[in-house]
One Martini backbone bead per residue (centre of mass of N, CA, C, O) as a GRO file, in nm:
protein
  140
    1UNK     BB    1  15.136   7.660   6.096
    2UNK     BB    2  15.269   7.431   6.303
    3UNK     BB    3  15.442   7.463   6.638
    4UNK     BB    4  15.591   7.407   6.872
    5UNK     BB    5  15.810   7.391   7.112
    6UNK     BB    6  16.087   7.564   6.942
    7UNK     BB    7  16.073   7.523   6.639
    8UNK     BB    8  16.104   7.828   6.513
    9UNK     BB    9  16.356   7.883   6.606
   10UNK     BB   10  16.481   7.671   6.368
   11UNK     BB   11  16.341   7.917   6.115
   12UNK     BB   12  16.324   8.233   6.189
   13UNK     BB   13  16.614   8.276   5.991
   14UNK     BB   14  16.759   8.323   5.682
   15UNK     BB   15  17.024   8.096   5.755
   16UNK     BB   16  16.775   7.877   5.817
   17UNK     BB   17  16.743   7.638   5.567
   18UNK     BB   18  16.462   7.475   5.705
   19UNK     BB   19  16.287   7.702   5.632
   20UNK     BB   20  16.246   7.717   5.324
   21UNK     BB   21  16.048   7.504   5.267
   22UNK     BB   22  15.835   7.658   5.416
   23UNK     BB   23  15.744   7.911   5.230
   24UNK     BB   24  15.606   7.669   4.983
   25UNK     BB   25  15.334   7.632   5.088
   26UNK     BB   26  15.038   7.558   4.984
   27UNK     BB   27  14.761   7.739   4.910
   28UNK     BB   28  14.422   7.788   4.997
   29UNK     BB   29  14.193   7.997   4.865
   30UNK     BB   30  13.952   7.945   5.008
   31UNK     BB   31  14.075   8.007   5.285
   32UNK     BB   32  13.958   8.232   5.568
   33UNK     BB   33  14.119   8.415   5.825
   34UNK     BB   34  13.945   8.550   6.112
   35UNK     BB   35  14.086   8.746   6.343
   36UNK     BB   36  13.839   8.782   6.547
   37UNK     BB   37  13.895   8.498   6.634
   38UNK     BB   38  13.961   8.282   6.806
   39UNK     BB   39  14.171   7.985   6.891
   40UNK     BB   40  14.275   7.670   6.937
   41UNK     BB   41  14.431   7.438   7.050
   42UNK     BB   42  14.533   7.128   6.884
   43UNK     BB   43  14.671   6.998   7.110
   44UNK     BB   44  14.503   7.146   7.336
   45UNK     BB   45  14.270   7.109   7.584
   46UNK     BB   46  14.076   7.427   7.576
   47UNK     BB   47  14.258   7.617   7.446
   48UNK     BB   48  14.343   7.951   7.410
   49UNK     BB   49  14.518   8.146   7.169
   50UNK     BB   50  14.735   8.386   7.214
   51UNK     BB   51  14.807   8.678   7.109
   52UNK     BB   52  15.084   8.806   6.933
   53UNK     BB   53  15.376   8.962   6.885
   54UNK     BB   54  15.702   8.829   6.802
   55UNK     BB   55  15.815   9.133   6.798
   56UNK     BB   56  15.939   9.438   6.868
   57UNK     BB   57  15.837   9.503   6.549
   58UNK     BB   58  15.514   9.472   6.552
   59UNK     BB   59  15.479   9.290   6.240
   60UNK     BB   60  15.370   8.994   6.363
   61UNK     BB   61  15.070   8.827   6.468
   62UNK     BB   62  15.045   8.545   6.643
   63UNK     BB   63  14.929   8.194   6.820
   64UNK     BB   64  14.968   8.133   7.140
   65UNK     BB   65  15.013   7.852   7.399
   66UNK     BB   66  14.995   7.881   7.747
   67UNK     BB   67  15.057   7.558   7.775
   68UNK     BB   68  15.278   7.474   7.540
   69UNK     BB   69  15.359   7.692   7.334
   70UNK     BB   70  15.296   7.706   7.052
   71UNK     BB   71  15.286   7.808   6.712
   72UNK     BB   72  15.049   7.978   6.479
   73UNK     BB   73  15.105   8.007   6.121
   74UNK     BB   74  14.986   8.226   5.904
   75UNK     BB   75  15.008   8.288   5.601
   76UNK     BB   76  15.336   8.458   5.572
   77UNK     BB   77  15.440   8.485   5.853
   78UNK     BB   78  15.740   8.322   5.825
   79UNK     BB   79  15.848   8.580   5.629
   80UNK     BB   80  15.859   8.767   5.790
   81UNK     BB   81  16.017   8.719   5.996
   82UNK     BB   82  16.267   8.609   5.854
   83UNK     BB   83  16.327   8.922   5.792
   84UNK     BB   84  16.361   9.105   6.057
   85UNK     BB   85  16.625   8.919   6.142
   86UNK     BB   86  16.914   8.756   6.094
   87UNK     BB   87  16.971   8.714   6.422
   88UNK     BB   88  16.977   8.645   6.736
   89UNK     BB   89  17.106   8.899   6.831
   90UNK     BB   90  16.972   9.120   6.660
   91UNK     BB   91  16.729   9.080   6.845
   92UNK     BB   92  16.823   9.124   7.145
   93UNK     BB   93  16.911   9.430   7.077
   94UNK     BB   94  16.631   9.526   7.002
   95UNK     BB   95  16.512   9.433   7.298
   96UNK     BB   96  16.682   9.592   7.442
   97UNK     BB   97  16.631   9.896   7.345
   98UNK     BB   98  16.395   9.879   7.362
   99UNK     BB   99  16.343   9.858   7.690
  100UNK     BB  100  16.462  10.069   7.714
  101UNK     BB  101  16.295  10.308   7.606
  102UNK     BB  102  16.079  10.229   7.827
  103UNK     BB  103  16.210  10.207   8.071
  104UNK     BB  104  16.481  10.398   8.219
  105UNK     BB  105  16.330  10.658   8.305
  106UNK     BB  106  16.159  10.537   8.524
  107UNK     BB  107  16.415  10.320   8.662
  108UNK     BB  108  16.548  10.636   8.737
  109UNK     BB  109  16.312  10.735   8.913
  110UNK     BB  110  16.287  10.491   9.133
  111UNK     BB  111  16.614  10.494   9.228
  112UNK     BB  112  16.578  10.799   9.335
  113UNK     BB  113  16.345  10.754   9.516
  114UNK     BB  114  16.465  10.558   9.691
  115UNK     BB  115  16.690  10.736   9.785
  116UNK     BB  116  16.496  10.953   9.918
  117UNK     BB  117  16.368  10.728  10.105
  118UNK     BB  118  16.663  10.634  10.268
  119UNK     BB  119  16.744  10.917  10.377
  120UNK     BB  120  16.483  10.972  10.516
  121UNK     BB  121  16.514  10.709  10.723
  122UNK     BB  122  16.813  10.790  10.838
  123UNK     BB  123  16.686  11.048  10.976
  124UNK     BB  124  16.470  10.909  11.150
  125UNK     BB  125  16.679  10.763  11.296
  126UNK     BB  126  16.844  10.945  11.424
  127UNK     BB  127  16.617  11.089  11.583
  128UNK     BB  128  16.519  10.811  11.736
  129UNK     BB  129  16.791  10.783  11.872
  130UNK     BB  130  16.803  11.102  11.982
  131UNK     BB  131  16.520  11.038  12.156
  132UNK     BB  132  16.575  10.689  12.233
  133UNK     BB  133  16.810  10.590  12.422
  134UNK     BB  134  16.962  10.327  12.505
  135UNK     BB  135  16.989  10.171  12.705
  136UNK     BB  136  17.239   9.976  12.902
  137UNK     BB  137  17.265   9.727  13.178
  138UNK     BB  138  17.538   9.574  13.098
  139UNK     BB  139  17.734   9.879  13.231
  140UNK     BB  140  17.708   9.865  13.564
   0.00000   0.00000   0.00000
């Protein structure tokens, strides 16, 4: 299934009715898809889509297109999207905590060397300042 830019929002969790009708889409048995193949964004020419994860989750792989920003939906991934999440709170929630669980003690080791930086910048300043006092002529 091809969703344009932002219409997926608009079915990707379970309580977004419009999104129900898309769950029964019958599927050509026939028809096997390539996961190592990339593919062509339908809509724009030249443009290769974009593997990635859909969510923090990282339980459902998408194909979107990085200059439409399209995405297509391979049978079955409609479903499993709208299980990860039931709202969209719930889902800014996991990306806030993932993302804290990986930046947080990084972003707070480079906060403390900034400090330990700052603080040694303040004292050769300090040192410069008492070593090469400004002169000032205009009290003369």
């Amino acid at each position: 299934m091809w969703f344009d830019r932002f219409e997926l929002e608009k079915v990707d969790e379970p309580q977004e009715s419009a999104g129900e009708s898309l769950l029964d889409i019958e599927r050509d048995e026939s028809i096997a898809v390539d996961h190592t193949k990339r593919c062509m964004c339908p809509t724009c020419d030249d443009t290769i889509m974009m593997r990635h994860f859909f969510s923090v989750k990282r339980e459902v792989v998408v194909d979107e297109c990085p200059k439409c920003a399209g995405i297509w939906l391979d049978y079955g991934e409609l479903g499993r999207i709208r299980k990860q999440f039931t709202t969209e709170q719930e889902r800014k929630k996991a990306a806030q905590e993932y993302f804290s669980d990986i930046f947080d003690k990084e972003l707070k080791g480079m906060r403390e060397e900034s400090e330990e930086q700052r603080e040694k910048a303040r004292t050769l300043t300090g040192i410069f300042r008492f070593l090469s006092p400004r002169s000032d002529t205009s009290r003369k």
